[in-house]
ROLO-325307 format. One record per atom (N, C-alpha, C): residue in one letter; x, y, z. Coordinates in steps of 0.1 Angstrom, whole numbers, plus 5000, padded with zeros to 4 digits. Example, Ala and Ser with C-alpha at 12.3 -4.5 7.8 and 13.67 -1.06 7.14 Angstrom:
2
a513249435078a512349555078a513249675078s512849785071s513749895071s512950005079
This chain:
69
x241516703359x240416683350x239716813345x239616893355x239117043353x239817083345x241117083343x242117163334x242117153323x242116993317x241616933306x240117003299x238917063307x238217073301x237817243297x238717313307x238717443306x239817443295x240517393292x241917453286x241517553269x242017643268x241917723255x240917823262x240017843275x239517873276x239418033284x238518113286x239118233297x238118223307x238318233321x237518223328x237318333337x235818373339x235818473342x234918443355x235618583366x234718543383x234218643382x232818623388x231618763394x230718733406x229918793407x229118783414x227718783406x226618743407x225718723398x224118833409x224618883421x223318913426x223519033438x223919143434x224019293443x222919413440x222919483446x222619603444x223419713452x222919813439x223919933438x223220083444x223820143451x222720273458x222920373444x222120373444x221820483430x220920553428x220020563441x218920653442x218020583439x216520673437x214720603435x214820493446x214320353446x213720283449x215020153452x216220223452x217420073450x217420083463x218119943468x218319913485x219919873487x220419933477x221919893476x222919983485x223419943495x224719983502x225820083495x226220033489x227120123479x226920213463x227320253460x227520313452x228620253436x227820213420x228820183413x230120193416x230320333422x232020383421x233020253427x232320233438x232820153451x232519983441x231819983439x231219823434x232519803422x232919913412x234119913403x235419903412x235419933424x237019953428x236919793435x236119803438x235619643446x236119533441x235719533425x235919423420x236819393411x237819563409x239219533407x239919463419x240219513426x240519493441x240619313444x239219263438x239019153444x239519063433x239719123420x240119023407x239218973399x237919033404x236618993393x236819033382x235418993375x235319023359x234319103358x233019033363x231919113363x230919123379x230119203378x228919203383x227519213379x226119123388x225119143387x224519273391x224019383384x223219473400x221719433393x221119423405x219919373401x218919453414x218719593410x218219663419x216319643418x215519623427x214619583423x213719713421x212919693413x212019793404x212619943397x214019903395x214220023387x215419943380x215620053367x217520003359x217920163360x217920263371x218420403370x220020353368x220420253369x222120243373x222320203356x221420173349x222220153340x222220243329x221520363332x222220503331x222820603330x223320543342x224520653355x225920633343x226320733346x227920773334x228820663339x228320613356x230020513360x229320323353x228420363347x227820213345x228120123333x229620043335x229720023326x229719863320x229219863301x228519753304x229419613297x230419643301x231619513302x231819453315x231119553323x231719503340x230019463347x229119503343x227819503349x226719453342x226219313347x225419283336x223919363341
């Protein structure tokens, strides 16, 4: 039934809710670099970083915005 409704379609997997260590005020574990090899690795598409009270990552030169919403 699923097939039927996706078909013609591209489906894309992510994660919708991380944070990224990027300095100021983020509480993220890792680092973009790592979060990009991560989610080749794992076969994703995209990721969320949703660092709270700053956007310094979407800045940063590795931040890129086909892979990070």
């Amino acid at each position: 039934m699923l097939d039927k409704l996706y078909a013609g379609r591209n489906l894309l997997y992510g994660d919708i809710h991380e944070h990224a260590a990027t300095g100021g005020t983020s509480d993220g574990k890792f680092p973009l670099e790592k979060w990009t090899e991560t989610l080749t690795d794992l076969g994703m598409s995209f990721e969320a970083i949703l660092d709270h009270h700053q956007v310094r990552h979407m800045y940063l030169e590795e931040f890129d915005k086909f892979c990070y919403l």
